[in-house]
N, CA, C and O atoms as CSV, one atom per row, in Angstrom:
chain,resi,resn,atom,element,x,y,z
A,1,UNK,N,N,-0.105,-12.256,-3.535
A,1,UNK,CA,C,-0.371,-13.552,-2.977
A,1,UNK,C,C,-1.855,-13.872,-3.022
A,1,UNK,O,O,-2.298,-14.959,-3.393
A,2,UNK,N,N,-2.484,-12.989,-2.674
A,2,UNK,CA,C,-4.048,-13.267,-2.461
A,2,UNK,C,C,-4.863,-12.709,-3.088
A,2,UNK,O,O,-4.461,-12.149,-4.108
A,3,UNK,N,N,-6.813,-12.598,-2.639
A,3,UNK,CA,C,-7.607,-12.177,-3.782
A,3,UNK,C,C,-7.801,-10.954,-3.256
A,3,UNK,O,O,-8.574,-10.238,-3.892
A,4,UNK,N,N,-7.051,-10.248,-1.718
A,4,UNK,CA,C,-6.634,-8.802,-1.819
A,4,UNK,C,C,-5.952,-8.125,-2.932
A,4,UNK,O,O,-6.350,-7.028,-3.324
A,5,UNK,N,N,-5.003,-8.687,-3.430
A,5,UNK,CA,C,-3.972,-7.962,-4.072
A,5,UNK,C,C,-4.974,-7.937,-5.637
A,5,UNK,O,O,-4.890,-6.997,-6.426
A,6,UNK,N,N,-5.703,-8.899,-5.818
A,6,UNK,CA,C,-6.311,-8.845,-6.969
A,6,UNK,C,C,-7.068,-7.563,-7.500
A,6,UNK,O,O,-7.088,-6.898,-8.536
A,7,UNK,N,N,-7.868,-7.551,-5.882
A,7,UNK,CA,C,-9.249,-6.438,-5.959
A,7,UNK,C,C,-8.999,-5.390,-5.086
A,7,UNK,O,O,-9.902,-4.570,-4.923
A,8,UNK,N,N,-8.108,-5.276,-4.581
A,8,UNK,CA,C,-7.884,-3.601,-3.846
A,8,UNK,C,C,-6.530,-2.812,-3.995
A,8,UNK,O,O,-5.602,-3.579,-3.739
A,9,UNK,N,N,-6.182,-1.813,-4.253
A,9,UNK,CA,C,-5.090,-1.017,-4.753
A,9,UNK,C,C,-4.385,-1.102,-3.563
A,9,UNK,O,O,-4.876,-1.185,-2.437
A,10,UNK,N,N,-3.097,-1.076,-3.893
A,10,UNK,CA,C,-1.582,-1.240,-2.928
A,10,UNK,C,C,-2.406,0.133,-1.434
A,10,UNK,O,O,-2.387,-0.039,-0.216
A,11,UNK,N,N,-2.969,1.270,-2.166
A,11,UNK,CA,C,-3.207,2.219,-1.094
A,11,UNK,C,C,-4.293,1.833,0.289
A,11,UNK,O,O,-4.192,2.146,1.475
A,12,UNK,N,N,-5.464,0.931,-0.526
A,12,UNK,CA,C,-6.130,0.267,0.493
A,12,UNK,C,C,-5.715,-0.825,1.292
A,12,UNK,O,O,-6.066,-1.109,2.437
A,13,UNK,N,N,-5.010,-1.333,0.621
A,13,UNK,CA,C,-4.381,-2.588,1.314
A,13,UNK,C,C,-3.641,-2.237,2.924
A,13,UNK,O,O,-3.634,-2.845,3.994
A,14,UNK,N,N,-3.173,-1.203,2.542
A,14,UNK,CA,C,-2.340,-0.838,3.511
A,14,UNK,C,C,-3.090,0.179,4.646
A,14,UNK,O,O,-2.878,0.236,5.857
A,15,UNK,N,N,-3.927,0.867,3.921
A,15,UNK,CA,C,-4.964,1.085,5.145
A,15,UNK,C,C,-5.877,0.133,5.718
A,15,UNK,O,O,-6.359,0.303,6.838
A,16,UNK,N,N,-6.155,-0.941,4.936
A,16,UNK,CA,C,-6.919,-1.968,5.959
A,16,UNK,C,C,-5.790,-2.734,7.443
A,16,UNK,O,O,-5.914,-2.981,8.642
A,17,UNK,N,N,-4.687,-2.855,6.306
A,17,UNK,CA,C,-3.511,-3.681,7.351
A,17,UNK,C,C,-3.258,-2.486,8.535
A,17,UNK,O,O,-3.223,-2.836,9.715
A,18,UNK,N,N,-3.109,-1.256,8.212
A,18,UNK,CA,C,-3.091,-0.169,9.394
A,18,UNK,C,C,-3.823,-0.524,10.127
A,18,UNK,O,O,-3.352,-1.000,11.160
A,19,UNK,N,N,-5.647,-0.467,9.946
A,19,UNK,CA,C,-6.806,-0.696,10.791
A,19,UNK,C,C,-6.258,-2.006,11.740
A,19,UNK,O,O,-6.385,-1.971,12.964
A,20,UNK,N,N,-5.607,-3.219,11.006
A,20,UNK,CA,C,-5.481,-4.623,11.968
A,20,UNK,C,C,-4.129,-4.325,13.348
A,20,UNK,O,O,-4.279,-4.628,14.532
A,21,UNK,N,N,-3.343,-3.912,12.962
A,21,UNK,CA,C,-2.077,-3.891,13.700
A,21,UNK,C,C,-1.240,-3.151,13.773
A,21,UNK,O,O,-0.742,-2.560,12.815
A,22,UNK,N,N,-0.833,-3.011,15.268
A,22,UNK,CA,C,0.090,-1.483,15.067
A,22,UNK,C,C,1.278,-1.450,14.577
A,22,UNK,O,O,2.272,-2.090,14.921
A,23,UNK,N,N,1.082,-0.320,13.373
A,23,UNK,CA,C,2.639,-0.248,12.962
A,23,UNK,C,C,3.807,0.313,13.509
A,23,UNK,O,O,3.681,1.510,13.766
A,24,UNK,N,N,4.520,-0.006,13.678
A,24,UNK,CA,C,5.853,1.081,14.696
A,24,UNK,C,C,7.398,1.011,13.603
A,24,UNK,O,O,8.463,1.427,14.058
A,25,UNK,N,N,7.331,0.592,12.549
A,25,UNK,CA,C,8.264,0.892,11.488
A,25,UNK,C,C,7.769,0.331,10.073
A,25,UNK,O,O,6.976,-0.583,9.846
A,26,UNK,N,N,8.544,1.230,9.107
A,26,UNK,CA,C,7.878,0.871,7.531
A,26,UNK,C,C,9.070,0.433,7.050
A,26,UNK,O,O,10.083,0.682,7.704
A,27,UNK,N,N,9.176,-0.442,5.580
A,27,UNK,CA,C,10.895,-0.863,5.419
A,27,UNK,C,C,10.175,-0.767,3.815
A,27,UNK,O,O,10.144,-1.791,3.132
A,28,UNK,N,N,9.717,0.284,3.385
A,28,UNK,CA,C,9.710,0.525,1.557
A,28,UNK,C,C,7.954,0.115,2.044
A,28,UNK,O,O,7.235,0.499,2.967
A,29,UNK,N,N,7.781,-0.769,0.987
A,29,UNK,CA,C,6.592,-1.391,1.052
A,29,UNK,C,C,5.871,-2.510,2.309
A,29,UNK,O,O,4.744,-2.955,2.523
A,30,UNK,N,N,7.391,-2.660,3.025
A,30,UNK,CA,C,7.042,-3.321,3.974
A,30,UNK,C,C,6.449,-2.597,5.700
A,30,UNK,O,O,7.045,-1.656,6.225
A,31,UNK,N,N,5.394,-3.176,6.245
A,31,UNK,CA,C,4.883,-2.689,7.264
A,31,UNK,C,C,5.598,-3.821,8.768
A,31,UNK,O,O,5.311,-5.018,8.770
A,32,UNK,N,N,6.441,-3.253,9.843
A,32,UNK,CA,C,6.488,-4.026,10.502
A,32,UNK,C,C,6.080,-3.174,11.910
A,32,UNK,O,O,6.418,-2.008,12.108
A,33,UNK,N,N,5.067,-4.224,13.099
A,33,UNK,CA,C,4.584,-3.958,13.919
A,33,UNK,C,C,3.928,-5.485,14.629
A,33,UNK,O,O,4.032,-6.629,14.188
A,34,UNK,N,N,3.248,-5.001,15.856
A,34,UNK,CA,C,2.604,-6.012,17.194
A,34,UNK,C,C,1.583,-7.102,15.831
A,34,UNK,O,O,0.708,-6.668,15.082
A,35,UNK,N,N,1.897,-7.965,15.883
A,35,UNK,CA,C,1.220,-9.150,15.922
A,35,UNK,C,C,-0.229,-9.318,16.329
A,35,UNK,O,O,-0.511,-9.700,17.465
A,36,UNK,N,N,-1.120,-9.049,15.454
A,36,UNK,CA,C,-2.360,-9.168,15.304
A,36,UNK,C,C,-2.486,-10.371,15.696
A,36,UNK,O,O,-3.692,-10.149,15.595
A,37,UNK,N,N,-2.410,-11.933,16.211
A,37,UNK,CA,C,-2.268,-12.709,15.910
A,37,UNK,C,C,-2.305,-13.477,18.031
A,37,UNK,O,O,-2.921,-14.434,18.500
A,38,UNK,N,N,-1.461,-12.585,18.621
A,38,UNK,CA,C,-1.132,-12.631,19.561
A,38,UNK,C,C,0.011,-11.745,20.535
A,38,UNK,O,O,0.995,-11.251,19.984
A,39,UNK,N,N,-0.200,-11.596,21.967
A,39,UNK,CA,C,0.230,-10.144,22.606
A,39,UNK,C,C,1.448,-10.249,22.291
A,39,UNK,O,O,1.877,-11.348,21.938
A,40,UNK,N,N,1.950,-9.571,22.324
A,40,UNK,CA,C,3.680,-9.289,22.433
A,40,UNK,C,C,3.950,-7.304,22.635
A,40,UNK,O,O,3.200,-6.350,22.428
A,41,UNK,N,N,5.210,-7.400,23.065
A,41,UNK,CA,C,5.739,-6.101,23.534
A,41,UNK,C,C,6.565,-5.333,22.404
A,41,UNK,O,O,6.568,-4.108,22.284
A,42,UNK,N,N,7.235,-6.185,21.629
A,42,UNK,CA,C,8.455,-5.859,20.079
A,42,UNK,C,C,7.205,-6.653,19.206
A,42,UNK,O,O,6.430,-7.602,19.329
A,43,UNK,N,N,7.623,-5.438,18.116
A,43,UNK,CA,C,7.237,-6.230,17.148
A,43,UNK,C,C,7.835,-6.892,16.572
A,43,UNK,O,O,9.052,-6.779,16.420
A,44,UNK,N,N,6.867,-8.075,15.927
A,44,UNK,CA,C,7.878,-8.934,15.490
A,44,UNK,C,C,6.578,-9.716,13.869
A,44,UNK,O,O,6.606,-10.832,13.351
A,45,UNK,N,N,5.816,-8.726,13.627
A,45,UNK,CA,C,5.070,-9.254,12.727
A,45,UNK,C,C,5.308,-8.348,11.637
A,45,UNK,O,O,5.105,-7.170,11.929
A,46,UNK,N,N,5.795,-8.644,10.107
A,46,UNK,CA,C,5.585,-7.971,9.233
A,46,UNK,C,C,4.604,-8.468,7.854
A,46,UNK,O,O,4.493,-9.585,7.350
A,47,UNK,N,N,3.836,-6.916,7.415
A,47,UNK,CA,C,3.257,-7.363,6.337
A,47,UNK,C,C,3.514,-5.884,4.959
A,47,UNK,O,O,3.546,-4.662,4.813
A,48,UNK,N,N,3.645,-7.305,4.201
A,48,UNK,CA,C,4.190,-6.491,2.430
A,48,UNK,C,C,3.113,-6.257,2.215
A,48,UNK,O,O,2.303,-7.184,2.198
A,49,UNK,N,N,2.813,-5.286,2.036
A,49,UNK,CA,C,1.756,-4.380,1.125
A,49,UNK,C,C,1.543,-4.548,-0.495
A,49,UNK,O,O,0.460,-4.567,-1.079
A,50,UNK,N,N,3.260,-4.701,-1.251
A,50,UNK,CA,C,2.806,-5.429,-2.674
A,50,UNK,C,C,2.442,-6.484,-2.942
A,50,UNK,O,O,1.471,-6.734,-3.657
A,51,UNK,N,N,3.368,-7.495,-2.261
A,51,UNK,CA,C,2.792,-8.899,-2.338
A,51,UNK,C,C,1.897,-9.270,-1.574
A,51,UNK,O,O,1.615,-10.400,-1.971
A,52,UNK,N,N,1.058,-8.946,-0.437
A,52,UNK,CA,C,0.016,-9.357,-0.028
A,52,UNK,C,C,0.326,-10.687,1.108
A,52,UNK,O,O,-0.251,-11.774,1.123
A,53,UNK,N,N,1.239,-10.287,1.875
A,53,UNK,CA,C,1.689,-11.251,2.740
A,53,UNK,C,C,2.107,-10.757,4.041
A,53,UNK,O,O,2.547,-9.647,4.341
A,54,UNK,N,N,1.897,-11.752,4.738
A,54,UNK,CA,C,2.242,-11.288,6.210
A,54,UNK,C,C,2.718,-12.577,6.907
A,54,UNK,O,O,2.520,-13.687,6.413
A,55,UNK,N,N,3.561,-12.317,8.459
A,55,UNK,CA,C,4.341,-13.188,8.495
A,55,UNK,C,C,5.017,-12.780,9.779
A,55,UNK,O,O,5.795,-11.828,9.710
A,56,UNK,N,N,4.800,-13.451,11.104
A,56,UNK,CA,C,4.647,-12.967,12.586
A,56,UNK,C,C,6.328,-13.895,12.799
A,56,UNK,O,O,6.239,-15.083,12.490
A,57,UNK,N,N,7.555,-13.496,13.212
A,57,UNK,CA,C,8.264,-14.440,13.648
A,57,UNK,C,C,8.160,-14.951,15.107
A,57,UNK,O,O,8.955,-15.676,15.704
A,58,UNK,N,N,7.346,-14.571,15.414
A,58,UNK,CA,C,7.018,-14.730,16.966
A,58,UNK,C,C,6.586,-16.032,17.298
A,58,UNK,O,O,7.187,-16.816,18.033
A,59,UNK,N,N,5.187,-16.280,16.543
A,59,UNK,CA,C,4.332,-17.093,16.648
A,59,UNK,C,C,3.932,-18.118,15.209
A,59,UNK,O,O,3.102,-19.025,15.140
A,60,UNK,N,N,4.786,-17.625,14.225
A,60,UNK,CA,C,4.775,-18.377,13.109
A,60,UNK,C,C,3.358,-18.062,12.432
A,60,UNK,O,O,3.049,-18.874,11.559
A,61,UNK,N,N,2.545,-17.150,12.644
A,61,UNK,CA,C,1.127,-16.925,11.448
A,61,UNK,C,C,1.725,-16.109,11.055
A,61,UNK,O,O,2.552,-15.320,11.512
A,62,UNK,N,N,0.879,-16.480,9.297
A,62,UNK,CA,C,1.085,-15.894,8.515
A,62,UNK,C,C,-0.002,-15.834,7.412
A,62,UNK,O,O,-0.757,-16.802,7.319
A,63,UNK,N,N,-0.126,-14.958,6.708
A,63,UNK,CA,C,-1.094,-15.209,5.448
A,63,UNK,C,C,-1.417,-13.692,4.526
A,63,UNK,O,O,-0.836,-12.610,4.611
A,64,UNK,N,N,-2.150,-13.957,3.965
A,64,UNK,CA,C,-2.794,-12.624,3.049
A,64,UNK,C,C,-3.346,-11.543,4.130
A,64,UNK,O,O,-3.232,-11.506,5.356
A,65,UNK,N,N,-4.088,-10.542,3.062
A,65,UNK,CA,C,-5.009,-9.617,3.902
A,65,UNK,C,C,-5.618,-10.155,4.666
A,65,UNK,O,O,-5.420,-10.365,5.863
A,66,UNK,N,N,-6.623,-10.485,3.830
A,66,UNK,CA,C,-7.956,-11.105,4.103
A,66,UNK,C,C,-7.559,-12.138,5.151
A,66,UNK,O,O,-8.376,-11.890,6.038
A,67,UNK,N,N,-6.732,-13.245,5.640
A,67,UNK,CA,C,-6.364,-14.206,6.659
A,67,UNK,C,C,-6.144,-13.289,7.592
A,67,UNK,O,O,-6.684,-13.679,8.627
A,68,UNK,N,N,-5.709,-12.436,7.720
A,68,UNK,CA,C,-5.279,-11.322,8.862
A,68,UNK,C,C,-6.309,-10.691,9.752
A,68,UNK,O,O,-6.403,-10.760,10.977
A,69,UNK,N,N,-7.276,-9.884,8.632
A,69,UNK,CA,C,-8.769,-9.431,8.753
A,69,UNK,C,C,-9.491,-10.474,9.546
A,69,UNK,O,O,-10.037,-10.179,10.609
A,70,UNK,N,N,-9.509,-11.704,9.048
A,70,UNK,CA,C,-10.222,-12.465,9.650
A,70,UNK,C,C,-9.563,-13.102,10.970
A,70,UNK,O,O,-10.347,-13.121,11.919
A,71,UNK,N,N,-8.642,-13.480,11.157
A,71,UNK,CA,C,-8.205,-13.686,12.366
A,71,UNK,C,C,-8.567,-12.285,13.685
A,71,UNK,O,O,-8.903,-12.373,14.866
A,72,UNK,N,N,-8.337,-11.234,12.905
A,72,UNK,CA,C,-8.545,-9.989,13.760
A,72,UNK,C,C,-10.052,-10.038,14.220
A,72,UNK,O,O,-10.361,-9.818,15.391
A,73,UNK,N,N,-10.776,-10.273,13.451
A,73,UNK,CA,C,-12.560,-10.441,13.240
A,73,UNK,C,C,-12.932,-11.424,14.394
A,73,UNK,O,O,-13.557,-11.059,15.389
A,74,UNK,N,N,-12.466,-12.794,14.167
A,74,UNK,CA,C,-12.611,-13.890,15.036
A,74,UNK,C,C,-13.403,-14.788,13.828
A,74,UNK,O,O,-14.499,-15.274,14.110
A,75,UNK,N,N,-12.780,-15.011,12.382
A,75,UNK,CA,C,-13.715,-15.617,11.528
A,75,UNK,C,C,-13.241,-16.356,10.939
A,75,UNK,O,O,-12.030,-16.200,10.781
A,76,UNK,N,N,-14.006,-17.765,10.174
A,76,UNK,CA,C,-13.026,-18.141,9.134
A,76,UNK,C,C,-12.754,-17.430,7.832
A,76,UNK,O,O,-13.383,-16.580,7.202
A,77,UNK,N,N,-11.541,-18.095,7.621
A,77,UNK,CA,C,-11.101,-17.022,6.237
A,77,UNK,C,C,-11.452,-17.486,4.450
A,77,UNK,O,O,-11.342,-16.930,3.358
A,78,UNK,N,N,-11.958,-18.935,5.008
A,78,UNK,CA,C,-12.535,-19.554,4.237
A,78,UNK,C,C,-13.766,-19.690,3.537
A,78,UNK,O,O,-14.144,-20.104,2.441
A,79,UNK,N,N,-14.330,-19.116,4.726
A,79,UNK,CA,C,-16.318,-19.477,4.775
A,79,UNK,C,C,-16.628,-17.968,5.059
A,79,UNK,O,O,-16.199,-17.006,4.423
A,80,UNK,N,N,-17.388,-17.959,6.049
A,80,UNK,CA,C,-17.878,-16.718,6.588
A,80,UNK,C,C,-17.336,-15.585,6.033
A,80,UNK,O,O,-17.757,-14.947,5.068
A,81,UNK,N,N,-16.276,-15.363,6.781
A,81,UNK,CA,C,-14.952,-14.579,6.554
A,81,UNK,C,C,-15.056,-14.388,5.446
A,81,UNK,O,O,-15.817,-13.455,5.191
A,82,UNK,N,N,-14.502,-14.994,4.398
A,82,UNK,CA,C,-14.255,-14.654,3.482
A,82,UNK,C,C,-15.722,-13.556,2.873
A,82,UNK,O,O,-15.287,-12.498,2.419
A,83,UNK,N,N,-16.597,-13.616,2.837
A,83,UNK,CA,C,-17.731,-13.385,2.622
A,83,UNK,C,C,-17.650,-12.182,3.084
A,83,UNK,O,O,-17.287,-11.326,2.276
A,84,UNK,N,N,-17.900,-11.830,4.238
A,84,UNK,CA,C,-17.549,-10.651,4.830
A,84,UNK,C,C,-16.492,-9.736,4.814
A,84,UNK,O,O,-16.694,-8.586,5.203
A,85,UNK,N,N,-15.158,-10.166,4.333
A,85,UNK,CA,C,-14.465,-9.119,4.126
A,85,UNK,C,C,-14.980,-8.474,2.520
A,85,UNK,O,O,-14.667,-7.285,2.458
A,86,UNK,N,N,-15.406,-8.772,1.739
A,86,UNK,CA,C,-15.846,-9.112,0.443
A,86,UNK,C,C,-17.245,-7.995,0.429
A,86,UNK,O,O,-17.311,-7.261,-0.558
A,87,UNK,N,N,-18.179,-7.882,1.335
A,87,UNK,CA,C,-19.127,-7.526,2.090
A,87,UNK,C,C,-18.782,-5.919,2.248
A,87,UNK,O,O,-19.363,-4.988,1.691
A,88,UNK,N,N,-17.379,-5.842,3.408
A,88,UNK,CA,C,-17.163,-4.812,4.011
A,88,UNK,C,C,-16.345,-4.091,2.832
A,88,UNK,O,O,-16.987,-3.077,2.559
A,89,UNK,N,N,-15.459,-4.155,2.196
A,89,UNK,CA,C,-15.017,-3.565,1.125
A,89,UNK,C,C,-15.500,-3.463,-0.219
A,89,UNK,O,O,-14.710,-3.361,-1.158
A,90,UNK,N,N,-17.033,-3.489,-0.417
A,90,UNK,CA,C,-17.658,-3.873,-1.569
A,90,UNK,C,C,-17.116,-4.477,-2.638
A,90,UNK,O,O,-17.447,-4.072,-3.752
A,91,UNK,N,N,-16.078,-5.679,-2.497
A,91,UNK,CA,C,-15.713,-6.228,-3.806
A,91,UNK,C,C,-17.198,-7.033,-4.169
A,91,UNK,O,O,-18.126,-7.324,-3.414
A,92,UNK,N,N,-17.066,-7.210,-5.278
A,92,UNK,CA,C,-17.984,-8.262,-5.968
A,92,UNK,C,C,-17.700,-9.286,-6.038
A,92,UNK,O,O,-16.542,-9.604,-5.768
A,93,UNK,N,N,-18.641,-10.232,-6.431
A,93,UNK,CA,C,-17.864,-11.772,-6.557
A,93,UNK,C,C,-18.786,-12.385,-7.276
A,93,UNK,O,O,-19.959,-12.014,-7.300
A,94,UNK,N,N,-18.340,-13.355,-7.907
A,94,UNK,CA,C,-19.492,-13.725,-9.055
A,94,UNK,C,C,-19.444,-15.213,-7.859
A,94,UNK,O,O,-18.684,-15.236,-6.890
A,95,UNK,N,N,-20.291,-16.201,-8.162
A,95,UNK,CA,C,-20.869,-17.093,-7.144
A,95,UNK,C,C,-19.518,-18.198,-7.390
A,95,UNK,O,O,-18.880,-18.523,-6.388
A,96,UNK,N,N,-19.242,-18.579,-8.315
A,96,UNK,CA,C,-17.875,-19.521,-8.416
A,96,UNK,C,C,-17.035,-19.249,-7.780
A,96,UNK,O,O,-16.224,-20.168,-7.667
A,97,UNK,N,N,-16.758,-18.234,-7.179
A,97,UNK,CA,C,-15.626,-18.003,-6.507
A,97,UNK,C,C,-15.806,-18.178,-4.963
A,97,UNK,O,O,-14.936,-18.694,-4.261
A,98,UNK,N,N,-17.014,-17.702,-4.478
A,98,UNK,CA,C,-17.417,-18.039,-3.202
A,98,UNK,C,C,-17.543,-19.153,-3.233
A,98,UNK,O,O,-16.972,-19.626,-2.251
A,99,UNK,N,N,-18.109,-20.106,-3.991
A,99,UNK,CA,C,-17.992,-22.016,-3.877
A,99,UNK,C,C,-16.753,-22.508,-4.053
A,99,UNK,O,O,-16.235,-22.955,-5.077
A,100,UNK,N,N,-16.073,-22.317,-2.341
A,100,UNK,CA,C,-14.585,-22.978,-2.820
A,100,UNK,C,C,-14.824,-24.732,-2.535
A,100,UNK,O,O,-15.222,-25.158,-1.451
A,101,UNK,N,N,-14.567,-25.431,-3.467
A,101,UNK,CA,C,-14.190,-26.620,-3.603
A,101,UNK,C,C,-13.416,-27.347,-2.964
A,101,UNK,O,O,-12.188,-27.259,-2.944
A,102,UNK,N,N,-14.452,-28.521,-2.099
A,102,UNK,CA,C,-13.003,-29.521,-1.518
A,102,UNK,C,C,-11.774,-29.956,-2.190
A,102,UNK,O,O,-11.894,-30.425,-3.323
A,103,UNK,N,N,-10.710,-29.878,-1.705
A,103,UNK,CA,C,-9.683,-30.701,-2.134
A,103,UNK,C,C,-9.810,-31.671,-2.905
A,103,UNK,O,O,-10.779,-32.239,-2.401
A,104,UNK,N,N,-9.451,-32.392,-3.961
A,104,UNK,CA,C,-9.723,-33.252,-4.082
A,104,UNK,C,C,-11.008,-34.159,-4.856
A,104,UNK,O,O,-11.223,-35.233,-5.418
A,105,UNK,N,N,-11.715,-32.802,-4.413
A,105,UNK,CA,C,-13.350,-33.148,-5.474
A,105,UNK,C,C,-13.245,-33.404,-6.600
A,105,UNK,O,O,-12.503,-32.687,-7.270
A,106,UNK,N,N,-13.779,-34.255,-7.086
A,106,UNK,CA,C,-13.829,-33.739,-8.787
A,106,UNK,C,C,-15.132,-33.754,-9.294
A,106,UNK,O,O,-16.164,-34.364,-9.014
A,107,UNK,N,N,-14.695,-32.650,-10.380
A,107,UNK,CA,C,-16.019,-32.436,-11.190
A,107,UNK,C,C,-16.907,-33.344,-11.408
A,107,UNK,O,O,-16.628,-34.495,-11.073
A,108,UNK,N,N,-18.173,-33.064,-12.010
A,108,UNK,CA,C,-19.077,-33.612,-12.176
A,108,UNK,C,C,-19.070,-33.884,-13.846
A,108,UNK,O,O,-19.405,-33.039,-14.676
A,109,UNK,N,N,-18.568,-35.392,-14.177
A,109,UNK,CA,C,-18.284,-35.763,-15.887
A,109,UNK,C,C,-19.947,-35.163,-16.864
A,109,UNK,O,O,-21.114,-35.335,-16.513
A,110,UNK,N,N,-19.338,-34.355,-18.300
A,110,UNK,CA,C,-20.619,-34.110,-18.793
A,110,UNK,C,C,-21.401,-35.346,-19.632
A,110,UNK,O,O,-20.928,-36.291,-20.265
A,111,UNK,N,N,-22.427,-35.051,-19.442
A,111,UNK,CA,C,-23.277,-36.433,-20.022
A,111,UNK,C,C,-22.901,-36.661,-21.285
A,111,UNK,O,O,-22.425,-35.673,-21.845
A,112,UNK,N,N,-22.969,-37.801,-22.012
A,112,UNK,CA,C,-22.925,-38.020,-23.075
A,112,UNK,C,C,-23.924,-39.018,-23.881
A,112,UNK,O,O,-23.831,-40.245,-23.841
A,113,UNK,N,N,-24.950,-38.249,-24.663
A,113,UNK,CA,C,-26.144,-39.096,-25.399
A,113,UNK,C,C,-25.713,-40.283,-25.925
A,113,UNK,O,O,-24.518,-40.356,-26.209
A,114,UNK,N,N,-26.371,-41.164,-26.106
A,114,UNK,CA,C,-26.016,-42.428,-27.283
A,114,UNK,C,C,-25.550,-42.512,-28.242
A,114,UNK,O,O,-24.740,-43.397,-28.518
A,115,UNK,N,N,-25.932,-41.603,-29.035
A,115,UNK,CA,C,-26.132,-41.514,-30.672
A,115,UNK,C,C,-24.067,-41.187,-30.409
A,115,UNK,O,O,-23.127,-41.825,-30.882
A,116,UNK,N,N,-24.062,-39.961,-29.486
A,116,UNK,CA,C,-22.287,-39.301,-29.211
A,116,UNK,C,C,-21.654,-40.567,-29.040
A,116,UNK,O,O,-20.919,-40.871,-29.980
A,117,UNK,N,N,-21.722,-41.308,-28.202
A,117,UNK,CA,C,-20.853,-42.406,-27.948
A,117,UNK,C,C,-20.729,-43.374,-29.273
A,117,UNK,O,O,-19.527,-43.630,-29.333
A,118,UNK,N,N,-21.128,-43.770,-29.925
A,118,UNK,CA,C,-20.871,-44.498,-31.262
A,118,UNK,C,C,-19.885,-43.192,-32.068
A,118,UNK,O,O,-18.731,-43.464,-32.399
A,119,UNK,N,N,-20.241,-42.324,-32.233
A,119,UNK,CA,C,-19.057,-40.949,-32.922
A,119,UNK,C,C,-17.747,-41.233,-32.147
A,119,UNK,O,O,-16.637,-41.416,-32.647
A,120,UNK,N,N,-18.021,-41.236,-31.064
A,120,UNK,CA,C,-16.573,-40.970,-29.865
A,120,UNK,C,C,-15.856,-42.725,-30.223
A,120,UNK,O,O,-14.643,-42.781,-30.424
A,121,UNK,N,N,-16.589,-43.889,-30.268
A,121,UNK,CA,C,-16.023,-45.278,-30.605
A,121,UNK,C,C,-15.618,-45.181,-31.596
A,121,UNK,O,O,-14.441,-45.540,-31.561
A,122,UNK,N,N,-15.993,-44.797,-32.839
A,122,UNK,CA,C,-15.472,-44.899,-34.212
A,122,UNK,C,C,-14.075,-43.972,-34.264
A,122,UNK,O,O,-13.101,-44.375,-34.900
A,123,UNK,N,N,-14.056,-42.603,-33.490
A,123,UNK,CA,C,-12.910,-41.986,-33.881
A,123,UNK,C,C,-11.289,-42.738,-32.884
A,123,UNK,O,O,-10.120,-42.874,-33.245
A,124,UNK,N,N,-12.049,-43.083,-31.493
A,124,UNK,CA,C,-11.294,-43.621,-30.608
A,124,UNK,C,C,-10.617,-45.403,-31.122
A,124,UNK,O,O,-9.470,-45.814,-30.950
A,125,UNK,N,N,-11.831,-46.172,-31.786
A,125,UNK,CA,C,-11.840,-47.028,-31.667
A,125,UNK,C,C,-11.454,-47.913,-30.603
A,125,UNK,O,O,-10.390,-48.519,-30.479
A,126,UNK,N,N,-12.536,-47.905,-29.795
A,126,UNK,CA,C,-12.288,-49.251,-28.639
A,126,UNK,C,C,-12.921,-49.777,-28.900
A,126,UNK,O,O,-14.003,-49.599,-29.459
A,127,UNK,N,N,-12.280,-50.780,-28.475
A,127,UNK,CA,C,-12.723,-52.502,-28.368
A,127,UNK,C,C,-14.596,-52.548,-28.619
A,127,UNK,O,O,-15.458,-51.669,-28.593
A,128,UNK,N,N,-14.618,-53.612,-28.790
A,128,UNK,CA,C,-16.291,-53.860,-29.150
A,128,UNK,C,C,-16.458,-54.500,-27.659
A,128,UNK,O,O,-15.592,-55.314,-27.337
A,129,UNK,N,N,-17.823,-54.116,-26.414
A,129,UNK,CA,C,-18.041,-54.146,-25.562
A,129,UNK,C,C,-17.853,-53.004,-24.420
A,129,UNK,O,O,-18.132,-53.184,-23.234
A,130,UNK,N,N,-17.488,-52.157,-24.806
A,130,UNK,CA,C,-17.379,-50.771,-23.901
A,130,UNK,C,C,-18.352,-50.062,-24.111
A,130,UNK,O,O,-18.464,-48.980,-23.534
């Protein structure tokens, strides 16, 4: 699901998710235990270790590692957060990836010289006045 599963092996994954929440049964790859998220007495939160997901029926959160980590942290999982889990597990990150993009943004169009735009009219042919 997430950019855990990308950059850390099924074995870490599951020791970080150990570190967040207590486990009190395993179902294969699946970890179920107390809800990182909020108190409870049963567990009722499970997280897949292959797919990188987690998923509280209690309280309805859910998300990746890293959303988990950071909720546990007190961070966003977006900003900060993200940064810091990234930080604490020495992944790398090249800078594009930390610049997550509004919704909705769009790129910035590449320039186009003068001389290009008469090439781009002749092959396109539009109208005379554009």
């Amino acid at each position: 699901m997430g950019f855990a599963k990308e950059h850390l092996s099924q074995f870490e994954r599951e020791a970080v998710a150990r570190s967040l929440f207590k486990v009190t049964k395993e179902y294969g790859p699946k970890l179920n235990g107390l809800c990182p998220a909020h108190e409870e007495k049963s567990a009722s939160f499970f997280y897949n270790v292959e797919s990188d997901s987690g998923a509280c029926s209690g309280c309805g959160f859910k998300g990746d590692l890293i959303t988990i980590w950071c909720r546990v942290k007190g961070l966003d999982a977006k900003g900060e957060g993200f940064k810091e889990f990234c930080r604490e597990f020495n992944i790398n990150v090249r800078r594009e990836t930390l610049d997550v993009r509004r919704k909705g943004e769009r790129k910035p169009r590449p320039m186009v010289r003068p001389e290009q735009k008469q090439e781009i009219k002749a092959v396109y042919r539009w109208p005379e006045g554009r």
